[in-house]
C-alpha positions in Angstrom: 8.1 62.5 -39.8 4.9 62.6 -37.4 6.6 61.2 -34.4 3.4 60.2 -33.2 3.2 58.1 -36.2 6.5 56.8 -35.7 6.3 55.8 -32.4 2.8 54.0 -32.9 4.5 52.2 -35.8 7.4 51.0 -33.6 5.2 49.0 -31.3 3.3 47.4 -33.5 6.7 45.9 -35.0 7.7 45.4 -31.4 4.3 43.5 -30.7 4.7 41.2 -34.4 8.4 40.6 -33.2 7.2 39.5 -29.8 4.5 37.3 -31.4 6.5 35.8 -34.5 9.7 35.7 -33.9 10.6 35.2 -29.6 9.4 31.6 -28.6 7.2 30.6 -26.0 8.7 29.4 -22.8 7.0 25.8 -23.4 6.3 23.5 -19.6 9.0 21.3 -18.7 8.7 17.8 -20.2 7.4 15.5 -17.0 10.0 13.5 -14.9 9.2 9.8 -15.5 8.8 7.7 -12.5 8.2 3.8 -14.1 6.2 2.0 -12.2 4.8 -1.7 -12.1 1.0 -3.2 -11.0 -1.3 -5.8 -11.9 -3.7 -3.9 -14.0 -5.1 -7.1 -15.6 -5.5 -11.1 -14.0 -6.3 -12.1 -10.8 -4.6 -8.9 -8.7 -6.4 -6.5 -10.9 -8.7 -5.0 -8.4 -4.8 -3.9 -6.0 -3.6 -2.9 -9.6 -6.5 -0.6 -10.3 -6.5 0.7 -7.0 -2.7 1.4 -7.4 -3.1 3.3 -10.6 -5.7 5.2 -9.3 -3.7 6.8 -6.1 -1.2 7.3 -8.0 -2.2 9.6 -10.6 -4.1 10.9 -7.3 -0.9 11.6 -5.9 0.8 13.1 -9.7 -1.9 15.8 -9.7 -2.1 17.1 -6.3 2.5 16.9 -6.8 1.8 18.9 -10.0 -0.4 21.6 -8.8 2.3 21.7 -5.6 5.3 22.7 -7.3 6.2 19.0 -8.9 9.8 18.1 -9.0 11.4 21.5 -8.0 8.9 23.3 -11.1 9.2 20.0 -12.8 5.8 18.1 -13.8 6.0 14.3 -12.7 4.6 10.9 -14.2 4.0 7.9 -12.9 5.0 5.8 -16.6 2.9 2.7 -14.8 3.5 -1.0 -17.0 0.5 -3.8 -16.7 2.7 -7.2 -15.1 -0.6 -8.9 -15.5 -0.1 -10.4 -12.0 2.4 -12.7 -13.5 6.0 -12.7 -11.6 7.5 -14.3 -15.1 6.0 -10.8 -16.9 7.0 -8.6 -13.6 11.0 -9.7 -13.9 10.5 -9.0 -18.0 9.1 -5.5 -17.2 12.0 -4.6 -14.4 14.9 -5.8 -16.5 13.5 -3.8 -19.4 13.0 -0.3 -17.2 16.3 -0.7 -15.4 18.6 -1.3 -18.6 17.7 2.5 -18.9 18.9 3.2 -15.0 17.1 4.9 -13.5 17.0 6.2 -9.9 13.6 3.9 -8.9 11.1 1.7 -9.7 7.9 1.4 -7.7 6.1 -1.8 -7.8 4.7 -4.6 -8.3 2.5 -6.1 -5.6 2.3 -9.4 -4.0 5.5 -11.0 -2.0 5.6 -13.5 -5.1 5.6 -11.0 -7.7 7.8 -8.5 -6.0 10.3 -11.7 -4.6 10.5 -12.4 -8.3 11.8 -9.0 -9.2 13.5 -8.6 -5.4 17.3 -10.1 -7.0 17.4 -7.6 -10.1 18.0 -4.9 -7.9 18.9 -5.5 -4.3 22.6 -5.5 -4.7 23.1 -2.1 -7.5 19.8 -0.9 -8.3 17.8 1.0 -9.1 15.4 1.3 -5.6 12.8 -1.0 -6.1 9.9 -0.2 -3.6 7.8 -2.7 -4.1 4.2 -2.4 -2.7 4.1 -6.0 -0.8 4.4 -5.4 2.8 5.1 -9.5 2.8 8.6 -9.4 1.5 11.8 -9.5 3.3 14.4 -7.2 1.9 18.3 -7.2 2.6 19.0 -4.9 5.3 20.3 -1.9 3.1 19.7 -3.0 -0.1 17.9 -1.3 -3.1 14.8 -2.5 -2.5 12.6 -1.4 0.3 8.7 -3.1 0.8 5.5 -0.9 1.6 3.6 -0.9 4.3 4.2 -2.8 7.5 6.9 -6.2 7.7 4.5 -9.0 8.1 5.4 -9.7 11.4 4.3 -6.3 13.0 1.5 -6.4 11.0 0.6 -10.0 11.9 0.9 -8.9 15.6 -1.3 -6.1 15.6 -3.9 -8.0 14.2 -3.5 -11.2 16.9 -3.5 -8.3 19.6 -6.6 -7.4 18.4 -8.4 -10.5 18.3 -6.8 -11.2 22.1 -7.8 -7.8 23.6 -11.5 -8.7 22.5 -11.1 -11.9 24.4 -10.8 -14.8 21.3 -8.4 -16.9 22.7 -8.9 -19.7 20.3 -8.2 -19.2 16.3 -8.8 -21.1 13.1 -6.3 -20.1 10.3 -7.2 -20.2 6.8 -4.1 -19.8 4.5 -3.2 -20.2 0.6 -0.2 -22.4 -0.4 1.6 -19.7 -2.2 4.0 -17.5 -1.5 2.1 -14.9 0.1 0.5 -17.5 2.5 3.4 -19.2 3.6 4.8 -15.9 4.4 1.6 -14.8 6.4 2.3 -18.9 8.3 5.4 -17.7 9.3 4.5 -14.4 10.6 1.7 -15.8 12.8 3.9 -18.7 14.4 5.6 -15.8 15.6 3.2 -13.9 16.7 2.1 -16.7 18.5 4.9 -17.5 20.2 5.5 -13.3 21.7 5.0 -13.5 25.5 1.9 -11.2 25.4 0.0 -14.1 22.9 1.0 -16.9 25.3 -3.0 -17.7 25.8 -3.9 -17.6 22.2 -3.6 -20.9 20.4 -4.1 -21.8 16.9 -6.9 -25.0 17.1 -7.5 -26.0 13.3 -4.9 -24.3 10.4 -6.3 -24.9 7.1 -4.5 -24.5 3.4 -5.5 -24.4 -0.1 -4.7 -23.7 -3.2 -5.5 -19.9 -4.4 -6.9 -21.8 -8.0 -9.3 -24.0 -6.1 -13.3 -23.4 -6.7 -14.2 -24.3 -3.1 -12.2 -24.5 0.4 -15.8 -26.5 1.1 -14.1 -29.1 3.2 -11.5 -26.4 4.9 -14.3 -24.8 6.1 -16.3 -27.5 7.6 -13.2 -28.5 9.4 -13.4 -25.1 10.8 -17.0 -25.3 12.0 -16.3 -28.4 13.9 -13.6 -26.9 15.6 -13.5 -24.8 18.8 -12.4 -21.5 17.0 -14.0 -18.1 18.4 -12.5 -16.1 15.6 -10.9 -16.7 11.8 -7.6 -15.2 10.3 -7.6 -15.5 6.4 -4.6 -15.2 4.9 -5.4 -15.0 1.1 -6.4 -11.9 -1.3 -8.1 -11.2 -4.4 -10.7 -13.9 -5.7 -9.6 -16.2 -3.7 -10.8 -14.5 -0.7 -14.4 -14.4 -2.2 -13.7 -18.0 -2.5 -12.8 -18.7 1.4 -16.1 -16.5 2.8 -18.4 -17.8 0.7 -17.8 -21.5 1.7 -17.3 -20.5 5.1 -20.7 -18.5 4.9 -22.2 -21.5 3.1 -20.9 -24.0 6.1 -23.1 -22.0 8.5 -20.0 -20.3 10.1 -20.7 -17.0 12.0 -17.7 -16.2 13.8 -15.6 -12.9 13.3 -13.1 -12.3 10.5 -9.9 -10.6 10.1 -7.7 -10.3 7.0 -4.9 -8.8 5.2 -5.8 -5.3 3.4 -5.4 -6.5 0.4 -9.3 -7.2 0.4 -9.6 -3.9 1.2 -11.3 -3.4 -2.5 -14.5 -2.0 -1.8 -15.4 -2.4 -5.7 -14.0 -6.3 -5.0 -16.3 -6.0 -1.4 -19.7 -5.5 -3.3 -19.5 -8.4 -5.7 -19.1 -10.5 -2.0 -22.4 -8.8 0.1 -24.4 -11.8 0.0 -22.3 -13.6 2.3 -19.7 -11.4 3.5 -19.0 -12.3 7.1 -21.3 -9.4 10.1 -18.1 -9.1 12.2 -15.5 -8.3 9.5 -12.6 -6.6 10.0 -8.8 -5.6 8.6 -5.7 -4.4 9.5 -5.6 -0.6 8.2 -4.5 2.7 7.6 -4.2 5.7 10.2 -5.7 8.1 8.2 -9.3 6.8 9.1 -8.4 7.5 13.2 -9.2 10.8 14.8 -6.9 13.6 15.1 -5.9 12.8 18.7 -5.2 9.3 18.4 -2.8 9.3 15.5 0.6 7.8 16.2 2.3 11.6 16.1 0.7 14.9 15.5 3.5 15.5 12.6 1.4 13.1 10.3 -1.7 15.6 10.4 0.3 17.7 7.5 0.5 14.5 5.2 -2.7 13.1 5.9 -4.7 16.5 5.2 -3.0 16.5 2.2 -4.0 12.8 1.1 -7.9 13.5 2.2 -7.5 17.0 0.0 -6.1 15.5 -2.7 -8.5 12.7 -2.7 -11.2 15.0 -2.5 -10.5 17.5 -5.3 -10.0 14.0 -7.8 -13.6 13.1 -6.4 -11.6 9.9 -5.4 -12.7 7.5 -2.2 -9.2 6.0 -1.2 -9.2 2.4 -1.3 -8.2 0.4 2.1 -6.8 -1.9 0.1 -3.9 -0.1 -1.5 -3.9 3.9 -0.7 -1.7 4.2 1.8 0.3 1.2 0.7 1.4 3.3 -2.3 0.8 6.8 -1.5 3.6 6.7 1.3 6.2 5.2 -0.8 5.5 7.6 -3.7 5.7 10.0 -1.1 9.1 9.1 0.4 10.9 8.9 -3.1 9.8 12.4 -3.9 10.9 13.6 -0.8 14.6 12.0 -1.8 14.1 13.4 -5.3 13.8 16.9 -4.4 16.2 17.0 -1.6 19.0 15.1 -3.9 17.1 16.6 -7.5 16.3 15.0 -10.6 19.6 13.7 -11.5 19.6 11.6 -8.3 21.0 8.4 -8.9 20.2 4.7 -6.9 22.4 4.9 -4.8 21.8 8.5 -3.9 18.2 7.6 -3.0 18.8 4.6 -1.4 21.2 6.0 0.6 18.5 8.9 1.6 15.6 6.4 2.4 17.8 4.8 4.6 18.5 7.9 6.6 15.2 9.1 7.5 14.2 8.0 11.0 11.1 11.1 12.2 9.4 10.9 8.2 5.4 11.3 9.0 3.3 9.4 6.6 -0.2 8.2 6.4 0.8 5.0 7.1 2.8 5.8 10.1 6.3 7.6 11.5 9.2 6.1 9.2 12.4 4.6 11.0 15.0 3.0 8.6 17.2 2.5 11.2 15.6 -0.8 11.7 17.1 -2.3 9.1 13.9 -3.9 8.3 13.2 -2.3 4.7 9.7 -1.0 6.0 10.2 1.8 8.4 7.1 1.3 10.5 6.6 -1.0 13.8 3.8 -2.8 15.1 2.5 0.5 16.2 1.6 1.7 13.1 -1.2 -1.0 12.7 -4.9 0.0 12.9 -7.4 -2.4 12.3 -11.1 -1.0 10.5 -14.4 -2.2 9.6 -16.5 -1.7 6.2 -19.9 -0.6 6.4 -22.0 -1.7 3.6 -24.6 0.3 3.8 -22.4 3.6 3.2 -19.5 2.2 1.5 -17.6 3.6 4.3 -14.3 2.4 6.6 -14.4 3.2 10.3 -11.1 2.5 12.5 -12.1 0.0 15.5 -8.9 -0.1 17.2 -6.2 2.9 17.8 -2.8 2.4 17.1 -0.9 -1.3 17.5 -4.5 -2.6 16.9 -6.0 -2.1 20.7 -9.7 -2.0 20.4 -11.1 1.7 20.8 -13.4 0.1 23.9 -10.6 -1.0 25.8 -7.8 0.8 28.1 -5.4 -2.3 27.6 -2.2 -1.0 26.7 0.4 -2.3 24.3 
């Protein structure tokens, strides 16, 4: 036989075997991660914003190695901002056990869910930074604890000299948590010049806070905390902008929207301002150089998505996203509840965007009153500029903590 002949004939069977009969490595099915937001109803515009850094943060994962070499995705279910549909969704996603859940938003959604999994799981990181967690339970809260957060914002106001506040709070939930937190901010040594001189409520359904806000303008106030979010934020600065009231205005991020911010131009208070994230500071005034790794990698990854992070809810869910990979790739994919519990609670030196995490707290959150930077919106580029450095001092002053 022509051995030339034979040989060419053998790798052309070799080739057909290769191609017919061996099968293709295939990718690695994704590792779920469930997840919970208010895609639809009155929290919409935090749900959307949610969604979007998430898969944000899935991609830029992905195309970093994933889960050691395995894909992840965010499996993320609509609660409608409804804490009755929120508790439905949780029971439902933890009858299959899981390691975690992330979600929902809003201390009355996520208190709803807060007993299905404090005492055995799974870890609910919910992305409220209102709620109060059981020291070393399952679930763990986003963001800063109210009270450190409150804080920062009051030192803020104080080190630019307004003395004199007018609250403006909703009766839910959320408000009454935001009530508490500033009686005690209030009543910190540093704050003992700042008073409270008219505290106004309403109800988050109500088409005007008309007569609130005139009670506001006949008062002595020099600046305005408003603690409310979503529509019923548009609600509060429109009647206060209709009363004739031109005094600075500080809120929770949660109106950090800047989709929500355009529908509200026409009467969006000039000095405007909100407690936010560090990533908008300059390199040398971050809270610890570590966080220059994870914060290069959120403004990269927002970049390649062509995505503009929102000030309402990047940070607040791109940290916690963050943290439970961390666990999952130390402990692996099988990692149960408990396991990853167990791991959040140990980290005390973990650099964010948000901040340095320390668990050892006991507080749920990981971050301190340090980790608060207050920002402004600029309408004309759509942009967020940090006005104060870490804890919330104003970048024009020298005042320390």
């Amino acid at each position: 036989m022509n051995m030339r002949r034979f040989a060419a004939g053998t790798v052309a069977l070799l080739v057909i075997f290769a191609t017919v009969v061996l099968p293709v490595a295939s990718q690695p099915s994704p590792f779920i991660i469930d997840a919970i937001a208010p895609l639809t109803g009155p929290q919409a515009f935090t749900g959307a914003a949610i969604s979007e850094t998430l898969r944000v943060f899935e991609t830029w994962t992905n195309e970093h190695g994933g889960l050691r070499g395995q894909p992840i995705h965010f499996d993320i279910r609509d609660d409608q901002s409804n804490p009755a549909i929120a508790v439905q969704l949780t029971t439902l996603i933890a009858a299959k056990h899981p390691a975690v859940i992330l979600g929902s938003v809003t201390s009355g959604v996520c208190n709803a869910q807060l007993p299905l999994a404090k005492d055995n799981g799974p870890v609910l990181y919910c992305f409220a930074p209102s709620i109060h967690p059981p020291k070393g339970s399952y679930v763990f809260s986003s963001g800063i604890a109210v009270d450190p957060f409150v804080a920062g914002m009051v030192r803020y106001f104080r080190l630019r000299g307004f003395h004199r506040l007018a609250v403006i709070s909703s009766i839910d939930g959320s408000g009454q948590t935001d009530d508490e937190s500033t009686r005690r901010a209030l009543a910190l040594p540093e704050n003992r010049d700042v008073q409270v001189v008219v505290w106004e409520h309403f109800n988050p359904t109500d088409m005007t806070v008309a007569a609130q806000a005139a009670n506001i303008k006949h008062s002595t106030a020099q600046a305005i905390l408003v603690w409310t979010s979503g529509t019923s934020f548009g609600t509060v600065i429109r009647n206060l902008n209709d009363a004739g009231i031109d005094l600075p205005v500080q809120t929770t991020n949660g109106n950090g929207n800047v989709t929500q911010l355009r529908q509200y131009l026409a009467f969006l208070p000039k000095d405007f301002t909100m407690s936010g994230y560090q990533y908008l500071l300059p390199p040398n005034l971050l809270q610890s150089p570590a966080m220059r790794k994870p914060l290069a990698d959120f403004t990269q990854a927002h970049k390649e998505a062509h995505v503009v992070p929102s000030q309402a809810s990047s940070g607040g869910t791109w940290d916690p996203a963050a943290i439970v990979l961390s666990g999952l790739r130390q402990i692996g994919p099988e990692a149960t509840a408990t396991q990853l519990r167990d791991y959040i609670l140990s980290l005390r030196n973990f650099p964010g965007i948000d901040g340095v995490y320390d668990f050892s707290t006991g507080d749920q959150h990981g971050l301190s009153d340090k980790a608060v930077v207050i920002v402004s919106w600029n309408p004309q580029t759509g942009e967020w500029h940090a006005v104060s450095g870490p804890g919330g001092v104003p970048l024009h002053t020298s005042k320390p903590l």
